[in-house]
C-alpha positions in Angstrom: -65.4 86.1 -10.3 -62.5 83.6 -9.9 -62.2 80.3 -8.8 -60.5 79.9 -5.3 -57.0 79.3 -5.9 -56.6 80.8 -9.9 -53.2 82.3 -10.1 -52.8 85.9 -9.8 -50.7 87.7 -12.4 -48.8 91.1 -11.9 -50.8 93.5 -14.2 -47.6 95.8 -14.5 -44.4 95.7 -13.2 -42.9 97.1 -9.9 -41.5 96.7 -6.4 -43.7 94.7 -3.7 -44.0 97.3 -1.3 -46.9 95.7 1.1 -47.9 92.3 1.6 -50.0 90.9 4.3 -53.5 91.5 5.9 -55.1 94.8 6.0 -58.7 94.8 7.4 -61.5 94.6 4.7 -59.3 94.0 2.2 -57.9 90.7 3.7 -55.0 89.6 2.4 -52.9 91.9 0.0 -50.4 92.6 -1.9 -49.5 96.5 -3.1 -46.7 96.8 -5.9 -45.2 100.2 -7.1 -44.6 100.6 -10.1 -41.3 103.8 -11.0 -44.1 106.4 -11.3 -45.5 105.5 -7.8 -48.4 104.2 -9.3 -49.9 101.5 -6.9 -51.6 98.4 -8.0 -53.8 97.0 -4.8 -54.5 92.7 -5.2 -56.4 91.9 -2.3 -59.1 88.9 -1.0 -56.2 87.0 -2.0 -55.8 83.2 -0.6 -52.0 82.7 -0.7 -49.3 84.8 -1.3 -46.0 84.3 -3.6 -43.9 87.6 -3.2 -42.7 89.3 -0.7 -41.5 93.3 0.0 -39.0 93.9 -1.8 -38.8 92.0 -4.7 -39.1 93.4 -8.2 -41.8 91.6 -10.2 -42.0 91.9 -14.0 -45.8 92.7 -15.6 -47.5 88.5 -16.3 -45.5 87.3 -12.7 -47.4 85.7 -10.6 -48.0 86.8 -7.5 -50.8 84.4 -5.3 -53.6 83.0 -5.8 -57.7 84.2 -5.4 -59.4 84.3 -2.4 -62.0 85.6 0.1 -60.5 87.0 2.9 -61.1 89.8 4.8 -64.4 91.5 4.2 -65.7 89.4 1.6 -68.4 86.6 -0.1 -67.2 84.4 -2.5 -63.8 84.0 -4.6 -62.6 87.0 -6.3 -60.1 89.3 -7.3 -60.5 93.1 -5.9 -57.6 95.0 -8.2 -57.5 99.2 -7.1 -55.4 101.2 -9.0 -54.2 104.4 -6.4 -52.2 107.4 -7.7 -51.3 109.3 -5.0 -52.9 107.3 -2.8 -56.3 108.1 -4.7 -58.2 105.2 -5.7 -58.3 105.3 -9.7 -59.6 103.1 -12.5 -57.4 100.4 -13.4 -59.0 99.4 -16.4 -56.9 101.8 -18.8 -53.9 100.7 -17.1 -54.8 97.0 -18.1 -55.8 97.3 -21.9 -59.5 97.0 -21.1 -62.0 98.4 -22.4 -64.6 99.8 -19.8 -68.1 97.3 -19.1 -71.2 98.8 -20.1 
């Protein structure tokens, strides 16, 4: 878990393609990268993109939060390939928790 407020950097680079609230998720923000793959930041507190703008992989995007359908500060990072959630630790350069 992350403090509320701890900047949130782009994990990869992309266009913003969604930013705003979406149900459970709260606040989010959806970047695509040029093989459609779609990083999902949500429970976010603030916001500092918007759609449209190309972001480079280590730009920040917001900060941490807990909105939407959630308890306590964190980051919630999806990975979706075609729409499909996915694991976005191999995307990241981490290894998997045991």
């Amino acid at each position: 878990m992350a403090g509320y407020g701890t900047p949130i950097d782009a994990a990869a680079g992309g266009r913003v393609t969604a930013v705003g609230f979406a149900g459970d998720y709260g606040l989010r923000v959806e970047i695509t990268d040029s093989y459609g793959l779609v990083e999902v930041y949500a429970h976010m507190s603030a916001v500092e993109t918007a759609v449209g703008v190309s972001v480079q992989q280590g730009s920040e995007i917001g900060q941490v939060g807990s909105t939407g359908l959630s308890v306590g500060s964190h980051l919630h990072l999806q990975l979706e390939i075609g729409g499909v959630p996915a694991d976005p630790l191999p995307l990241i350069g981490c290894a998997t928790p045991s």
